[in-house]
Residue frames relative to the residue before (quaternion, step in Angstrom):
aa qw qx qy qz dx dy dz
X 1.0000 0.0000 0.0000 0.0000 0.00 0.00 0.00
X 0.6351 0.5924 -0.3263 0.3731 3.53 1.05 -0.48
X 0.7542 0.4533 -0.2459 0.4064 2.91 1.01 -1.02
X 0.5854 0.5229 -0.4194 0.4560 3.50 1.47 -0.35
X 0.6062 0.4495 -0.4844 0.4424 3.90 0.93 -0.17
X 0.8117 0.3827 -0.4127 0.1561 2.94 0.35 -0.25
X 0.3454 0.5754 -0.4961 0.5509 3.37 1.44 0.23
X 0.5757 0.4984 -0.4512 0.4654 3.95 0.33 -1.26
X 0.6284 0.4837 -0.4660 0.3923 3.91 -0.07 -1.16
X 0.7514 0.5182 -0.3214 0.2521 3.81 -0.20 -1.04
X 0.7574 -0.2902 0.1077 0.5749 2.98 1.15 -0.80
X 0.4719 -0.8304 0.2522 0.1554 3.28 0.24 1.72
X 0.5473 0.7281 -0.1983 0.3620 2.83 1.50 -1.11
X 0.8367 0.3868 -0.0211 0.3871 2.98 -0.35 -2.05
X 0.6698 0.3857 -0.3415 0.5347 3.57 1.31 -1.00
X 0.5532 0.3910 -0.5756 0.4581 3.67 0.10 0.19
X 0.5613 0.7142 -0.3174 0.2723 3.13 0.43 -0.51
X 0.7539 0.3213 0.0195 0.5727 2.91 0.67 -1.96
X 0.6411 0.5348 -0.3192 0.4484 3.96 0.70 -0.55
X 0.6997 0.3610 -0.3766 0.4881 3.42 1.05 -0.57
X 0.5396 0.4539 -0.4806 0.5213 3.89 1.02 -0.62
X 0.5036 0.5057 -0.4346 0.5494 3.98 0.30 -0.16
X 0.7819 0.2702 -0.3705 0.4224 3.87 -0.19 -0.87
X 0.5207 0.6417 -0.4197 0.3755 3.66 1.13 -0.59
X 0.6376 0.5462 -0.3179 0.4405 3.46 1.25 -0.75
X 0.2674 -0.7331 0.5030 0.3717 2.87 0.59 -1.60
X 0.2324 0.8638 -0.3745 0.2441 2.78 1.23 1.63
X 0.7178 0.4056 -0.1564 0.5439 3.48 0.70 -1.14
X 0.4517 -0.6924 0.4595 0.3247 3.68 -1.24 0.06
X 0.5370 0.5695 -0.4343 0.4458 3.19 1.23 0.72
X 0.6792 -0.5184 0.4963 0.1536 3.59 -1.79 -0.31
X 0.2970 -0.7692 0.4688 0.3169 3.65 -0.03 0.72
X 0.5737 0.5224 -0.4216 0.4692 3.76 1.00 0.11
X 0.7148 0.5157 -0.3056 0.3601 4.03 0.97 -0.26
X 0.0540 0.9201 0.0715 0.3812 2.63 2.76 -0.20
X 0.8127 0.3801 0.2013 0.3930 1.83 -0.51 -2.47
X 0.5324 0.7681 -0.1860 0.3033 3.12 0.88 -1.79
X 0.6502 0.6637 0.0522 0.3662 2.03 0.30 -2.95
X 0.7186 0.4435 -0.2864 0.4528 4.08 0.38 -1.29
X 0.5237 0.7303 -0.3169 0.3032 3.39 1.02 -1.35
X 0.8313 0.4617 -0.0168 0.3092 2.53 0.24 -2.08
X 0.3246 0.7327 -0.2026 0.5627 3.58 2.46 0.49
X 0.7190 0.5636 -0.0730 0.4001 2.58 0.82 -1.98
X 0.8053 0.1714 -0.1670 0.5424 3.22 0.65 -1.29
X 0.6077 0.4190 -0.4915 0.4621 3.79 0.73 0.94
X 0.2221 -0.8705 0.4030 0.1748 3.76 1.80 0.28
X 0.1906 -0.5193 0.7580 -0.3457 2.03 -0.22 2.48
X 0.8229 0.0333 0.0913 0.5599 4.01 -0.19 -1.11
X 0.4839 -0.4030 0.6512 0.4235 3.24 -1.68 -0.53
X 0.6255 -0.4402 0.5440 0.3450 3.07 -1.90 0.29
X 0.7703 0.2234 -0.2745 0.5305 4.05 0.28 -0.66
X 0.3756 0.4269 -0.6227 0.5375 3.67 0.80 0.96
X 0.7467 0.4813 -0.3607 0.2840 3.32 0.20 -1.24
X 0.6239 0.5744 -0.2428 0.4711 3.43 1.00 -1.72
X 0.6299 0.4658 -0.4157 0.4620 4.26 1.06 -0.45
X 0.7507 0.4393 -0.2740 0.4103 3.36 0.73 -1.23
X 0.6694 0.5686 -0.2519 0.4063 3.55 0.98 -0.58
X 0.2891 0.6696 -0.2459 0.6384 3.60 2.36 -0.98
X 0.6136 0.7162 -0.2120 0.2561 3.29 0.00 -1.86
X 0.7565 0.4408 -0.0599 0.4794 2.76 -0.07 -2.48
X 0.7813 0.4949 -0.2671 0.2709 3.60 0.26 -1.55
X 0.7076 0.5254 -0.2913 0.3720 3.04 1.20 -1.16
X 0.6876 0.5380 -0.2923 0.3902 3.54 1.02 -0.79
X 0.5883 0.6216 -0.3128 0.4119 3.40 1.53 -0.60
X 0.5166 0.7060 -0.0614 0.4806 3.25 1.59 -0.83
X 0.7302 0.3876 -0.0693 0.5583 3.21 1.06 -1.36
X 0.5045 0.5485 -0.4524 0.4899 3.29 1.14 -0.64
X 0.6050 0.6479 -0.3143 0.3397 3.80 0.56 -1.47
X 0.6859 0.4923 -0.0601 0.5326 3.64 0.89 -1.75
X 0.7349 0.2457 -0.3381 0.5340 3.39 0.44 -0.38
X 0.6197 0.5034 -0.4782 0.3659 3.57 0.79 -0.12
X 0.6872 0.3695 -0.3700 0.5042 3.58 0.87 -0.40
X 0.5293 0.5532 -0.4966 0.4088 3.65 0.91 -0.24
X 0.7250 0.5111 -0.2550 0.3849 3.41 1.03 -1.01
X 0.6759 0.4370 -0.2279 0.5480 3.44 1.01 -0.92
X 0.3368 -0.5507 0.7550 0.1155 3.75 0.30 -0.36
X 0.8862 -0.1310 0.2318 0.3793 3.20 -2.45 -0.16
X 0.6744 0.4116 -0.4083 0.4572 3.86 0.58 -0.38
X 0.6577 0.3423 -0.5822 0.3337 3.50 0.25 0.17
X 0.4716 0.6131 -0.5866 0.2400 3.67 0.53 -0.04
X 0.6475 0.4259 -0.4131 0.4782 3.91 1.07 -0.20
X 0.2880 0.6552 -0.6326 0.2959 3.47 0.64 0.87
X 0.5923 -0.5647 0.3730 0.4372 3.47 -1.35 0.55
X 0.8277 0.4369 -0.1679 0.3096 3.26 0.90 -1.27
X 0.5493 0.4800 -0.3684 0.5764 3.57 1.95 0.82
X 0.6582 0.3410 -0.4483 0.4995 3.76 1.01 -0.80
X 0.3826 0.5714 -0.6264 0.3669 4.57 0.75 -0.06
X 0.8220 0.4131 -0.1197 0.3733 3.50 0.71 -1.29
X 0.7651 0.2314 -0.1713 0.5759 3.69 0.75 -0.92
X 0.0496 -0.7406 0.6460 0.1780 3.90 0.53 0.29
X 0.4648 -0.4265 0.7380 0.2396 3.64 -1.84 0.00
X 0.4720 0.4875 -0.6625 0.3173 3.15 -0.10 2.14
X 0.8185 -0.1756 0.0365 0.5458 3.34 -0.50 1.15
X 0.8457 -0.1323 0.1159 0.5039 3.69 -1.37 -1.09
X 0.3246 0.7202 -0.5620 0.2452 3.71 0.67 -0.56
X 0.7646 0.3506 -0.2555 0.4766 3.43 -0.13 -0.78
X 0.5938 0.6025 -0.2571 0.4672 3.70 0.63 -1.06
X 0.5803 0.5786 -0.2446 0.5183 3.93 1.21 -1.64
X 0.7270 0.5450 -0.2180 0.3563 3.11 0.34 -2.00
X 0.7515 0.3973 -0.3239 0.4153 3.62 0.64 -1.33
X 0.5195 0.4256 -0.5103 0.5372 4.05 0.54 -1.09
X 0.7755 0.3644 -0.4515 0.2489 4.03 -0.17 -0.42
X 0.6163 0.5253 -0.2155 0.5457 3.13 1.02 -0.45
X 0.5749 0.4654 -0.3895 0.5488 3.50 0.92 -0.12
X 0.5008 0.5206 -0.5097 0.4674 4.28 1.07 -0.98
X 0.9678 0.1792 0.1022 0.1440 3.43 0.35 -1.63
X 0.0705 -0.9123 0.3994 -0.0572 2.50 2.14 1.09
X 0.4844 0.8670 -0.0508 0.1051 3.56 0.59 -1.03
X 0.6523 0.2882 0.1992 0.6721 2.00 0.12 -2.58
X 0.6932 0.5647 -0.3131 0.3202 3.76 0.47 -0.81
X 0.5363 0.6416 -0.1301 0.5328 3.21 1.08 -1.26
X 0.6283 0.4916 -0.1918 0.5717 4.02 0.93 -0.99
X 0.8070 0.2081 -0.1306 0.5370 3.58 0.19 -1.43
X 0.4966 0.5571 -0.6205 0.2407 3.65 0.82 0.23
X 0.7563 0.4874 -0.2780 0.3364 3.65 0.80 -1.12
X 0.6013 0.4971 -0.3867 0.4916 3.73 1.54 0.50
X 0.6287 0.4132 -0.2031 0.6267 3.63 1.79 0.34
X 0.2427 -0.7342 0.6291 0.0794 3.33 -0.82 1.87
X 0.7359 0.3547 -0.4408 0.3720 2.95 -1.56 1.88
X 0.6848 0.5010 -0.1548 0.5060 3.24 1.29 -1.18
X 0.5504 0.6933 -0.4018 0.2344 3.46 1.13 -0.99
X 0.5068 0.6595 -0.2154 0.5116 3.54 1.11 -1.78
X 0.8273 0.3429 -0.2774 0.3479 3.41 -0.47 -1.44
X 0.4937 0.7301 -0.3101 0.3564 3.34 1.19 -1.14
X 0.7579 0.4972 -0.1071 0.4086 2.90 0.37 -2.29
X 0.8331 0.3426 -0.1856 0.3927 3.28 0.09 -0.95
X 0.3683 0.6050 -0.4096 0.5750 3.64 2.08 -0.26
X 0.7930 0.4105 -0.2740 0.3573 3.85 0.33 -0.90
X 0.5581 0.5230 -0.4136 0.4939 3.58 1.49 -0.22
X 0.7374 0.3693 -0.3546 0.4405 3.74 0.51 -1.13
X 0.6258 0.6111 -0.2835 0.3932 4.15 1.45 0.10
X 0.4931 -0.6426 0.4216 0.4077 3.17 2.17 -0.18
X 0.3311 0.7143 -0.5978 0.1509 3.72 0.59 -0.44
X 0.4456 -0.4320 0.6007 0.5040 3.99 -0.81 0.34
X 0.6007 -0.4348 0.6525 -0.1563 2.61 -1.97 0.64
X 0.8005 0.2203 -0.1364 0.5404 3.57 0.53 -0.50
X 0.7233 0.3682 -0.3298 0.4822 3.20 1.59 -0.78
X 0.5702 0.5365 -0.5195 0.3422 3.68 1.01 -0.15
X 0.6279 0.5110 -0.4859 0.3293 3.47 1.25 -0.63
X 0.4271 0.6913 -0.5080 0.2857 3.91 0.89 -0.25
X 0.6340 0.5371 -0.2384 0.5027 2.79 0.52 -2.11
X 0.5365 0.6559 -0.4511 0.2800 3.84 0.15 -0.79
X 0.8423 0.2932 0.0204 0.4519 2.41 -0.20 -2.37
X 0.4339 0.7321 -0.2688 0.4510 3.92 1.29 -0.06
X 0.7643 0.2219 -0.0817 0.5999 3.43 1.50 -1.13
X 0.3918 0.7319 -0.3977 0.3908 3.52 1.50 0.03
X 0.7614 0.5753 -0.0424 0.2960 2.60 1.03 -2.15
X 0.5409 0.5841 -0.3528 0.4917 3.31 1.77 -0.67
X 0.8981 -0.1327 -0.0933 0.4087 3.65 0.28 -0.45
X 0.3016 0.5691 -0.6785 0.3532 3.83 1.24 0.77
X 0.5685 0.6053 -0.4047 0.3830 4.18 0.23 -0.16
X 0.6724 0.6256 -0.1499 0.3661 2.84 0.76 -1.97
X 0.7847 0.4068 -0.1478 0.4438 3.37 1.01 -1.72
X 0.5264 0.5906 -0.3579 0.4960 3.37 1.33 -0.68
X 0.5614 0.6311 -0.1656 0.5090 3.53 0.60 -1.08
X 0.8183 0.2630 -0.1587 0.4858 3.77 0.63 -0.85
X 0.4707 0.5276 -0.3171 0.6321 3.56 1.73 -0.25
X 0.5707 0.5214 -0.3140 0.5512 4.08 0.94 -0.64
X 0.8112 0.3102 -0.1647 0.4676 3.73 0.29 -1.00
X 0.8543 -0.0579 0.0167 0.5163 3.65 0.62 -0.32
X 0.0474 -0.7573 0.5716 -0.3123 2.40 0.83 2.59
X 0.7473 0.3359 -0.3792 0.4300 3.87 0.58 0.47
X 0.6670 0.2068 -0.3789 0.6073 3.30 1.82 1.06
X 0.0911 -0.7720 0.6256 0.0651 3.64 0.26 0.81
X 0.5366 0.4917 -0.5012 0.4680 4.02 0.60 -0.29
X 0.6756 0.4660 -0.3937 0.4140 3.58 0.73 -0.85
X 0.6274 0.6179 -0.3238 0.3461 3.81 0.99 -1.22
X 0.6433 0.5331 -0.2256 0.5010 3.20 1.24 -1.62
X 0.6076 0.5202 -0.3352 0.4978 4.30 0.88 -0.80
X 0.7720 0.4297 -0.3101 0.3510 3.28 0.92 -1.02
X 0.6712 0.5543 -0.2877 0.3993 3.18 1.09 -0.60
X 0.5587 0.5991 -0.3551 0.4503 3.18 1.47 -0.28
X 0.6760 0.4678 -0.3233 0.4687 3.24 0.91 -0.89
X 0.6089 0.5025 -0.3802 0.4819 3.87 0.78 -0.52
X 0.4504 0.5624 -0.6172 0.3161 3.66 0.63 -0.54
X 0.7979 0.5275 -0.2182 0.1937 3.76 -0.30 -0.92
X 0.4871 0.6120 -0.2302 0.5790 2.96 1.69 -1.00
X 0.7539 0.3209 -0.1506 0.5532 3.52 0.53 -1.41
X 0.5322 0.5527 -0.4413 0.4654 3.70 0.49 0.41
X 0.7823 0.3749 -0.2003 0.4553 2.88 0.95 -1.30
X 0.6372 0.4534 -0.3952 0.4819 3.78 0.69 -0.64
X 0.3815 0.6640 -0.4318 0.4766 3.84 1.41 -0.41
X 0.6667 0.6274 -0.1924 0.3535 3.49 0.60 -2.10
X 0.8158 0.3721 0.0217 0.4422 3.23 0.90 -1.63
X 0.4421 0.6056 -0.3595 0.5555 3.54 1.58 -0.17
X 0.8111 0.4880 -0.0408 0.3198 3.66 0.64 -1.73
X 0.4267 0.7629 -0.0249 0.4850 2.44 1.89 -1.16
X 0.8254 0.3704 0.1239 0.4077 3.28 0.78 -1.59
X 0.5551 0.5038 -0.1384 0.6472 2.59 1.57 -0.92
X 0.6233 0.2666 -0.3422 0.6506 4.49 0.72 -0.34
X 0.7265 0.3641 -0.4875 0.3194 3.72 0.20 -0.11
X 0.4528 0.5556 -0.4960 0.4902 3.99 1.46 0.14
X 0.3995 0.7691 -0.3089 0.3918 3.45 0.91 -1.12
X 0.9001 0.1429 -0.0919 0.4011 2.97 -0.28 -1.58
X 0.5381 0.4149 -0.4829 0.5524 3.67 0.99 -1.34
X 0.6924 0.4587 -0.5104 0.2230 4.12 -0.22 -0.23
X 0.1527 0.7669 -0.3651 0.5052 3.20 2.07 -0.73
X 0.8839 0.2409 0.0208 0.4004 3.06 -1.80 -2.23
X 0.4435 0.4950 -0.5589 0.4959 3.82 0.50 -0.06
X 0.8490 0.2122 -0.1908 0.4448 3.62 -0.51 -1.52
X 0.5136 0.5248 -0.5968 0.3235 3.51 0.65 0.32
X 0.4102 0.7458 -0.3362 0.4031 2.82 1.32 -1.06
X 0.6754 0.4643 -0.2092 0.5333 3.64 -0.51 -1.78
X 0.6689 0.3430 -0.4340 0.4966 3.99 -0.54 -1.49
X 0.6998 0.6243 -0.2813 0.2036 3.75 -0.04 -1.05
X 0.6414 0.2942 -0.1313 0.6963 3.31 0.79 -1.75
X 0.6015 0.5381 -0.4474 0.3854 4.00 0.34 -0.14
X 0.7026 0.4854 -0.1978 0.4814 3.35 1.18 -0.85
X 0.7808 0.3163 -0.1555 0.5158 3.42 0.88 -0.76
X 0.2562 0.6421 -0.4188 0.5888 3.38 1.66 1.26
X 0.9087 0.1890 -0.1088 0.3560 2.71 0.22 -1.22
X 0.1713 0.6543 -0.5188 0.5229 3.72 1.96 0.53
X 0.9740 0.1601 -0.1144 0.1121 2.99 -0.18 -1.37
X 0.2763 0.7478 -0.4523 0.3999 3.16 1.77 0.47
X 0.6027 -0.6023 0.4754 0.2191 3.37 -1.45 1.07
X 0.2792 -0.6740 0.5695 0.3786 3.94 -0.98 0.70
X 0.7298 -0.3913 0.4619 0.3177 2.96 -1.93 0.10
X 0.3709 -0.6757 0.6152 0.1653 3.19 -0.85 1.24
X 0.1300 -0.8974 0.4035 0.1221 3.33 -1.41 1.26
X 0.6539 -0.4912 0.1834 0.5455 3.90 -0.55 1.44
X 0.7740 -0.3430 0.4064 0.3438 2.83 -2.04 0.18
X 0.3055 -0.5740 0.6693 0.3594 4.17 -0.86 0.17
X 0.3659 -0.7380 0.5336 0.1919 3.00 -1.66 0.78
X 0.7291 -0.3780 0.3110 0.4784 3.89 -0.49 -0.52
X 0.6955 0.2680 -0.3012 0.5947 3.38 0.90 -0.85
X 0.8234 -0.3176 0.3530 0.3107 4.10 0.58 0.00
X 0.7820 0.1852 -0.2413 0.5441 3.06 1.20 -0.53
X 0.6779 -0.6261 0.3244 0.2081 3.59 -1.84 1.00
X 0.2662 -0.8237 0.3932 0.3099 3.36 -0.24 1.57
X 0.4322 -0.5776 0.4569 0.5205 4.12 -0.74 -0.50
X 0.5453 -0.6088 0.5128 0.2627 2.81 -1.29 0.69
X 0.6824 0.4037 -0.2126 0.5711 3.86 -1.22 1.26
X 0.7710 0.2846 -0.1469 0.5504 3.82 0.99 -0.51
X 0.1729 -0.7445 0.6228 0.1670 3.99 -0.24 1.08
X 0.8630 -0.3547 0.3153 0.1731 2.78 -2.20 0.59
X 0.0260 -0.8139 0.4843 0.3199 3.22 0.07 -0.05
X 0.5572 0.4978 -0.5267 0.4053 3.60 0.89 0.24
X 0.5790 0.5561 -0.5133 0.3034 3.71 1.11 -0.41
X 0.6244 0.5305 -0.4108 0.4000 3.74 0.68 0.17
X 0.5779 0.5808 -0.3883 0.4218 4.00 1.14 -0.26
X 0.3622 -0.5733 0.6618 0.3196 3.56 -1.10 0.85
C-alpha cells in the first residue's frame, strides 16, 4: 500500500489511471481494489473529488480491459498460445472446442461475472475478443460490473483514509454480499426473461390451436344452375310462371 501512495501522491490523477490499466493486464503485484483504495485516500486529503476520482478510476479500468478484447479480437486463434490461455485451455483433444460452444451460450453472463472472479477475468476478456463478442456491448457489461464496487472501494479509501488496513478488510468482507445480491439481481432478471419467453409461447400456442379447431364456414344452399344461393334471399326465378 505504500508504495501505491506514493506514486498516487505525484499525480493522483494519471496514476489511478495508469495503475489500474496495468492491473487489467496483470501487471503489477497488486489488486485494482488497493488502487482503488489507494484513490480514496486522495479524496479525502483533496487531491480530487470523489466523481473525478470514480471517472478517472472508471477510466483506467475500462481501457485496461479493452486492451484484453482487442488483443484477442486482434490476434484471432493466436492468442490462445498466450501463457495465460494455454495454463487454462491446454491442446488436449475437445477441451478447448467444449469450452468455446460454452462460452459462446454465455458469452454474457460470463463476461459480467468474469470481473467479480480473480483469474478468470483475463481469460474471459480476451476469450471474447478472439469470439467476436460486440465490442460496445462487452464494454457495458464492463463498466456495469466496475460500477458495482470500483465506487464502493473508492468510497472506503475516502472514509477510513487513516486506516486503509481497515478499508482494504472491509472491502473484503463486502465482496460476497455484493456478489451475492449481484447473483440474485441477474439471476432474476433471466428468470423474467424466460417465464416472459414461455408466457408468449404460451399465447402463440393456445392462439394457434384455437383456431385449428374452430369450425369452417358452412357453405349456402347450391342452386339449380350450380351456384350457392344466400341464405334469407329467394330465387327470383321461383316467382316466374
Amino acid at each position: 500500500m505504500e508504495a501505491i501512495l506514493d506514486l498516487l501522491a505525484q499525480n493522483t490523477h494519471w496514476w489511478s489511471f495508469g495503475l489500474l490499466l496495468g492491473c487489467g493486464l496483470g501487471l503489477p503485484p497488486w489488486s485494482e481494489e488497493v488502487v482503488l483504495i489507494g484513490t480514496g485516500y486522495f479524496v479525502a486529503h483533496g487531491s480530487l473529488g470523489y466523481s473525478e476520482a470514480v471517472a478517472w478510476c472508471l477510466a483506467g479500468i475500462l481501457a485496461g480491459d479493452s486492451v484484453l478484447w482487442c488483443a484477442g479480437r486482434l490476434w484471432g486463434e493466436r492468442a490462445y498460445e498466450a501463457p495465460v490461455i494455454r495454463r487454462h485451455l491446454p491442446r488436449d483433444g475437445g477441451r478447448r472446442a467444449r469450452f468455446q460452444r460454452r462460452f459462446d451460450r454465455h458469452a454474457s453472463w460470463a463476461l459480467f461475472v468474469a470481473r467479480f472472479v480473480p483469474g478468470y477475468r483475463m481469460l474471459a476478456y480476451l476469450l471474447g475478443g478472439i469470439q467476436g463478442f460486440p465490442y460496445l456491448r462487452f464494454l457495458l457489461l464492463d463498466l456495469l460490473g466496475a460500477l458495482l464496487t470500483g465506487p464502493l472501494s473508492i468510497w472506503a479509501g475516502w472514509h477510513f483514509a487513516e486506516e486503509l488496513g481497515q478499508a482494504v478488510s472491509w472491502m473484503h468482507q463486502m465482496q460476497l454480499p455484493v456478489f451475492a445480491l449481484l447473483f440474485l439481481a441477474v439471476g432474476g432478471a433471466v428468470w423474467l426473461g424466460v417465464r416472459r419467453r414461455r408466457s408468449r409461447y404460451t399465447r402463440i400456442r393456445e392462439e394457434r390451436r384455437r383456431r385449428d379447431s374452430a369450425p369452417a364456414a358452412s357453405p349456402g344452399p347450391a342452386t339449380g344452375d350450380g351456384r350457392e344461393a344466400s341464405l334469407g334471399e329467394p330465387d327470383a326465378r321461383a316467382g316466374r310462371g
